[in-house]
N, C-alpha and C positions, 0 to 999 in steps of 0.2 A: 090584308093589305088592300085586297079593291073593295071593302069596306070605308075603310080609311079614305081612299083616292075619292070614293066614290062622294063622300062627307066634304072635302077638302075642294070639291068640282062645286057642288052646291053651293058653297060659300060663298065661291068666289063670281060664281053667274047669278047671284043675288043682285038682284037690279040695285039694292042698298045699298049692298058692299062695294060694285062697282061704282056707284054715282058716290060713295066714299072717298072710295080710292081716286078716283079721277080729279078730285078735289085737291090733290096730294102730289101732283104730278108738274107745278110748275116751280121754274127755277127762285131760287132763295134769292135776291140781290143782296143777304144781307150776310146770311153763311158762305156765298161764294159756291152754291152747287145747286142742282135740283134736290128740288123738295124730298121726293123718295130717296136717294141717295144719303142727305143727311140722316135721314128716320131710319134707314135702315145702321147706320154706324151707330145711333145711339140705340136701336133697340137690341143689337149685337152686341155695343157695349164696347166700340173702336171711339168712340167721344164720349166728351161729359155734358159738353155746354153745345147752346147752340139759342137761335131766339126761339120765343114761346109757338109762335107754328108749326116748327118743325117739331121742336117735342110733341107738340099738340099731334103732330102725323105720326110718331113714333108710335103712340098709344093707338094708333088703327092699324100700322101695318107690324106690328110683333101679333098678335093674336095669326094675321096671314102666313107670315113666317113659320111660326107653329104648328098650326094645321099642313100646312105644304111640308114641312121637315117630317113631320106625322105618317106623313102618306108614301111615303116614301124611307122610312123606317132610318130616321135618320134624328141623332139628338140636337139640342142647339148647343151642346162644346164642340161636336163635329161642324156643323152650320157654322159657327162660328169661326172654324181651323178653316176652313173651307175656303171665306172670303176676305180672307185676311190682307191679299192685293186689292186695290182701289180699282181696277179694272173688273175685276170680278163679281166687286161691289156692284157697279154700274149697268155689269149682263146683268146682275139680280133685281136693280131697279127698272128696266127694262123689260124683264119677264113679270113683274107687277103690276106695271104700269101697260103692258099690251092683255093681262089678264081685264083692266080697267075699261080697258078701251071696245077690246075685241073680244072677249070671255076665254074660256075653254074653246080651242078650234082645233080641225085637223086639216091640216098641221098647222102649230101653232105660228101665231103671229108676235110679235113683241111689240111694244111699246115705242121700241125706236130699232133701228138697224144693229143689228151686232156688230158688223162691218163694213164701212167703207174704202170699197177700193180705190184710190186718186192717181190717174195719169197726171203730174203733177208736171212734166214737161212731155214733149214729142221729142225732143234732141236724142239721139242716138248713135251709140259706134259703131254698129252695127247692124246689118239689114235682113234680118229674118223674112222668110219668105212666106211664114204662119202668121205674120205681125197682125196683130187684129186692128193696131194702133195705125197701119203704114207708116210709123214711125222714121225717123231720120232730123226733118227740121224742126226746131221750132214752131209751133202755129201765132201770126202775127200777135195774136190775143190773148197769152196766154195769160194767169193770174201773175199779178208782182207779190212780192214779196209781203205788202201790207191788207193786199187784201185775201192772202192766204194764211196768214194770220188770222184774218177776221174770220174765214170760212172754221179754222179750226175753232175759234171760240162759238161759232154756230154749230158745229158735230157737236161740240163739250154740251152746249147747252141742250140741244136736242136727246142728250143720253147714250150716244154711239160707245159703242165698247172700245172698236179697234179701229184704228186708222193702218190701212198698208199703202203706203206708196208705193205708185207703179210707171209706166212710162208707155214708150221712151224708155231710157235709160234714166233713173230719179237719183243715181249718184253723179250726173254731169252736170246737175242742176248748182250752182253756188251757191244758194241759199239752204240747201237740203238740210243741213244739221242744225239750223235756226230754227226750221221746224220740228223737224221731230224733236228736238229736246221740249222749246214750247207744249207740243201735244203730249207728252210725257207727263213734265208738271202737272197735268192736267187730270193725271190719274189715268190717262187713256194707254192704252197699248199698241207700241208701236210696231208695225210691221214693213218689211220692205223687200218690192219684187226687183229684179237685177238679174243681167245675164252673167254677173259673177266676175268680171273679167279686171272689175279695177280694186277687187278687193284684196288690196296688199295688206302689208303686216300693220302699216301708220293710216291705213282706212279703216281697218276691222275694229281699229282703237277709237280712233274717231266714232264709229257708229256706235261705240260698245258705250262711251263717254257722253253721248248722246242722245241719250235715250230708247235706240234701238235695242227689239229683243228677239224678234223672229227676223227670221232672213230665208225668202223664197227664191234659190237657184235655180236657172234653165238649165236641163241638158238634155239636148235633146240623140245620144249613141251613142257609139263608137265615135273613137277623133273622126275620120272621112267624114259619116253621116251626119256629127252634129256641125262639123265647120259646111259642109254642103248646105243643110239647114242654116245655118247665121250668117252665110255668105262673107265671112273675112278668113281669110287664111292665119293659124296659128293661134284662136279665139278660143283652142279645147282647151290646150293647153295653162292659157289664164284663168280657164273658166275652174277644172279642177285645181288649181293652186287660191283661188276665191273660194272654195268650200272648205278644202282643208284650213284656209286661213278664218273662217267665220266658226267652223267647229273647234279650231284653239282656242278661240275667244270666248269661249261659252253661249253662244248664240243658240237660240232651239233652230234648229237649220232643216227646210223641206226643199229637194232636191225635186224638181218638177219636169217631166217630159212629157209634152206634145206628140198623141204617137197616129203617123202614118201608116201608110200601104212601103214608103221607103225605109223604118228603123222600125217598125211592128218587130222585127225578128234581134232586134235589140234589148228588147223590154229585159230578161233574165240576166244580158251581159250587166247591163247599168243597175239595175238591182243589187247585183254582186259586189260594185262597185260602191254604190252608195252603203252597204252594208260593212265595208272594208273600208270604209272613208268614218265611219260611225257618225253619221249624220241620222236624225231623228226620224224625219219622216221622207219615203216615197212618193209621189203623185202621180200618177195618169192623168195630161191632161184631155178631154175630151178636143178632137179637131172640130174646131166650128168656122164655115166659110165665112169668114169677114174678113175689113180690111185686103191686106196682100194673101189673105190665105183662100178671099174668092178666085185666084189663078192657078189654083193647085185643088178645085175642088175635087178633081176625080184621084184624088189621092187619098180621102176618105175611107176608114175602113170599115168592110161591111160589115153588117150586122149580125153574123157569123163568125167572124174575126173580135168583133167588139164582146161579144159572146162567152169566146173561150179566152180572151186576156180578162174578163171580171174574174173570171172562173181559176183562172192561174191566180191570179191577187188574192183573191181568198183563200184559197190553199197554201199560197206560201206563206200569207200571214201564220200561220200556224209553228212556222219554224225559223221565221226569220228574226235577224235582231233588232229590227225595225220594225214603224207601223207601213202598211205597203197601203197605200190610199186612190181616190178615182174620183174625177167631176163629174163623171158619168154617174147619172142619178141612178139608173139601174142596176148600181152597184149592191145596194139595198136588197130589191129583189133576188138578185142571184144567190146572195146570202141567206134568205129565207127560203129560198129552195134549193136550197144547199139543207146540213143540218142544221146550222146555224148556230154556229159555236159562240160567236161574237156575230153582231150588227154592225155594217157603216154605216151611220148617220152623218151626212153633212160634214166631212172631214174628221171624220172620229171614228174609231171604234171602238164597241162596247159591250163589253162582254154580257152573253142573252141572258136571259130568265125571262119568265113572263112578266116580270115588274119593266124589265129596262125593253122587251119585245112592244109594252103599250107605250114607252116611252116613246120609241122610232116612230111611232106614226104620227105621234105628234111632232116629230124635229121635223117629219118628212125630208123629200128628195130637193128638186130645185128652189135653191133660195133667194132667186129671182127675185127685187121686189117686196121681201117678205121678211127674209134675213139679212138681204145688203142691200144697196145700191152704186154706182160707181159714179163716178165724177170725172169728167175729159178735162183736159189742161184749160183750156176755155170755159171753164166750170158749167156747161150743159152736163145734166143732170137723165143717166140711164138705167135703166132695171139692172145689167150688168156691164161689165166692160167689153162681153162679145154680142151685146143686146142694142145694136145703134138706133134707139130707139128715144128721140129729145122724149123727157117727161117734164122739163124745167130747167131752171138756172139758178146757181146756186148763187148770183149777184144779186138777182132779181127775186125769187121766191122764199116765202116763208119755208119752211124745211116742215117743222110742226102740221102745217095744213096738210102741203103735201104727204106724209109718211102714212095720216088719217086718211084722207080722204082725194085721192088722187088714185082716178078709175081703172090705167091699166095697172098699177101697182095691185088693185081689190082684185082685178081679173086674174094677177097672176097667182094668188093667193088661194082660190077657188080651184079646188082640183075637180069638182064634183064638175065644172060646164067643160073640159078638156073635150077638145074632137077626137073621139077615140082613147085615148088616154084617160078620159073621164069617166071610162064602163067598166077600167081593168080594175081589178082587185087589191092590186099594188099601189092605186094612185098616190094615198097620202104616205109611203114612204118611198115614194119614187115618182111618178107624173112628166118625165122624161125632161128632158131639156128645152127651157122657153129661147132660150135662144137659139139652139139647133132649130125649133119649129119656123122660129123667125125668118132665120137666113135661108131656109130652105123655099120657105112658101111663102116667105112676106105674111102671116098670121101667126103670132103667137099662139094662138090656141088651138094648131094645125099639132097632129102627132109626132114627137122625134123620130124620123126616120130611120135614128140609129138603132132601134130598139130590136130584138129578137121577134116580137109580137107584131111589130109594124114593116115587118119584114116587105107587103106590096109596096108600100109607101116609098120605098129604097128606090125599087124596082122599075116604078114609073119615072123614077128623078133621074135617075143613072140613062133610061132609054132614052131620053129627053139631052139631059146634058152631058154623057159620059158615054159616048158612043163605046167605047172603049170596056165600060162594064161589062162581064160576060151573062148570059140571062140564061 
């Protein structure tokens, strides 16, 4: 097999092959997609027809496909089962098209963003006091309706796999299901964050009818802890009747909490619950001080607490009926020093071998930048949506240029110049969190202080700003 991978590397960091491929990589106006997308459906063998340059592309990227399927011990009737949804297509043109761009890298880069996250309004019902958004109103400028259209035919074009609408609240928006079906058509995959509460039985339909297919729920406890967290009284209770109604619907549904020094001792109750609701996946999400959640920063858990909740997720992955998942990029490492039965990579887990163990280092941890980007309702353009960090504007800037060659995007891709994080041995499947580093230090490439290893770094923050930290 690292025979194979090793054959399948050279290929593809042939200066040839890439000035090839790179060739291959703009949109069709005439097939209605990019170029690598259509090549990859006729070299599959999901079309017949198509104009003569994209055939022309097909005959360069089926030999890639080959070699890649090869290396990984994988036939093309599998390859072909494989991406049988148009979205999946799109990740595969994607990972072509950043093989073109960027080669072989640790951790890999793509071609275009896998996901984009869109606060697609700030309106909200409710006032979370973790809100990274400080959500509530409307922002004066926000995108209308025709030119969030336009933004999605700019993802489409770009290559984006998935679009998740987020907020705010993105089900109080009137427009919302004019888009997501649009983005749909589109072959894109639709996701959408919500704190659950207005998904009745004639919403779940609507979104179902609409192109949505993932659905990202908050909960952040027990009733007290999570209505304390959302600040409206009676908001638990809508919020679990919104998952059991998005799990009757057939939705893939990830059940996400936010976890403090307040609901830490919650993590096992709502597990239990989410496993009893038969919802899909778990999340941990990491607390990062933005937004309203810079007023709660001494609520942060330390890095001994952050520690032993990786440490419990990975072990109860073992027995639970769910996948139990973590934004915390160290989630990785705790797993490889663990035994390491399965890997988290980047919202996944995957069960090890050393084929799929080389694999992790290439997904690596933070996807900062690299895997996504996020989009504010005023369509400024950031590494992530707890990274308030303008790189651009999605009215103004080409997206294309940007994704290549826009400098903190390359910085955050670079695990090798981290401060500290750059020497550890874990970097490319873990490199800690660029936006923890941010908010903490105003430096992205300053160390997460949530880490085990960066354990002074907590220590000088807390004396500084959390009188209150014990030392």
């Amino acid at each position: 097999m690292l025979d194979k991978l090793s054959v399948f590397m050279q290929l593809v960091n042939n200066p040839i092959t890439k000035k090839s491929l790179q060739g291959l990589t703009a949109y069709c106006e005439k097939c209605g997609k990019n170029r690598l997308e259509v090549a990859i459906e006729l070299a599959l063998g999901y079309r017949e027809d198509a104009c003569w340059k994209c055939k022309l592309a097909a005959k360069s990227v089926k030999p890639v496909l080959k070699k890649g399927a090869e290396a990984f011990n994988v036939g093309m009737d599998e390859l072909r089962e494989k991406f049988k949804d148009a979205y999946w297509r799109k990740g595969l043109a994607s990972v072509i098209k950043g093989l073109a761009f960027f080669g072989v890298r640790k951790p890999f880069v793509p071609g275009a963003p896998f996901q984009v996250v869109w606060d697609i309004t700030y309106a909200c019902n409710l006032r979370c006091r973790h809100c990274y958004a400080t959500a509530g109103k409307p922002l004066p400028d926000e995108l209308t309706t025709e030119e969030a259209l336009s933004v999605i035919d700019k993802l489409d074009r770009l290559g984006v796999t998935i679009i998740s609408f987020s907020g705010g609240e993105p089900l109080v928006r009137k427009d919302i299901f004019e888009l997501t079906s649009y983005a749909a058509e589109k072959g894109i995959y639709v996701a959408i964050a919500t704190n659950g509460t207005l998904i009745d039985e004639e919403t779940a339909k609507k979104m179902k009818e609409n192109g949505i297919s993932y659905v990202q729920i908050s909960l952040d406890g027990k009733k007290e802890t999570h209505e304390a967290f959302r600040g409206i009284k009676g908001c638990y209770d809508r919020t679990i009747e919104g998952i059991k109604n998005a799990v009757k619907h057939g939705f893939f549904v990830n059940v996400s909490m936010t976890v403090t020094k307040l609901n830490y001792q919650d993590v096992p109750a709502v597990i239990e619950l989410c496993e009893k609701l038969g919802v899909n996946w778990f999340m941990h999400y990491n607390f990062i001080p933005t937004g309203r959640g810079r007023e709660i920063v001494d609520l942060d858990i330390t890095p001994e607490q952050r520690e032993e909740l990786l440490k419990f997720l990975y072990n109860r992955n073992k027995t639970s009926n769910i996948s139990l998942l973590s934004t915390a990029p160290q989630f990785a490492r705790v797993a490889l020093q663990c035994e390491a039965g399965f890997i988290p990579t980047h919202f996944y887990n995957i069960e090890s071998g050393e084929r799929l163990r080389q694999l992790a280092e290439f997904i690596g941890g933070c996807g900062a930048g690299r895997f996504y980007f996020a989009i504010k309702a005023n369509g400024d353009i950031q590494p992530c949506v707890f990274f308030p960090l303008k790189v651009g504007n999605i009215r103004e800037d080409d997206l294309e240029d940007l994704w290549l060659h826009n400098q903190v995007f390359e910085d955050l891709r670079n695990k090798d110049i981290l401060k500290g994080c750059g020497s550890c041995g874990y970097r490319y499947y873990c490199g800690g969190c660029r936006a923890r580093a941010f908010n903490y230090f105003g430096d992205y490439l300053m160390p997460d202080p949530g880490c085990i290893n960066n354990k002074k770094y907590w220590e000088e923050i807390y004396k500084e700003v959390c009188p209150r930290y014990p030392s």
